[in-house]
Phi, psi and omega in degrees: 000124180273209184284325189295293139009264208268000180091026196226132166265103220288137176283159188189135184260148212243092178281174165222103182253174171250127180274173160294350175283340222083345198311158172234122171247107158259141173246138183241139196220181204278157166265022152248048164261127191302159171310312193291341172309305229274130198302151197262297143182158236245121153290111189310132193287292172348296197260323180060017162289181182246175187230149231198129206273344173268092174323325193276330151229098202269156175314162198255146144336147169250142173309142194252155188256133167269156185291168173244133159299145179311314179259019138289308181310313194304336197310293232277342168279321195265132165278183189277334171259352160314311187308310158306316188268328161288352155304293201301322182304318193269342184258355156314307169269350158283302165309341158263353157300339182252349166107339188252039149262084109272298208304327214269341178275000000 
């Protein structure tokens, strides 16, 4: 049984953050929580930009990255030649598994 339950209320303080929009999302947290818990900012449920307690200058947009394909990360690991000798390796091994590098040697 909670708070709801018995009538009895927890104290708790009314944070107010801001978006770049203006948007206002408020949270409430116990009020004997250090300061230092309570997030600094938040992603706006409305907006999903993020928000910031200070109105007047709310968090700027974060650069959005475009996506990558799976195979730009391999890029970034791998050289054309590293890359090329792990091809030859697999189809190495594909191929004694089927039975045709006897064939092709």
């Amino acid at each position: 049984m909670g708070e709801q339950d018995r009538g009895y209320h927890a104290d708790r303080i009314k944070i107010s953050y801001w978006d770049a929009l203006g948007n206002e999302t408020v949270r409430y947290f116990a009020a004997n929580l250090p300061e230092e818990e309570i997030p600094e900012i938040i992603d706006c449920p409305s907006s999903g930009l993020p928000a910031g307690r200070d109105k007047e200058n709310p968090p700027e947009v974060a650069k959005l990255e475009p996506y990558k394909t799976h195979l730009a990360y391999v890029k970034e690991r791998r050289t054309e030649e590293e890359a090329a000798t792990l091809l030859e390796e697999a189809l190495q091994q594909l191929r004694a598994r089927r039975g045709t590098l006897s064939a092709q040697n």
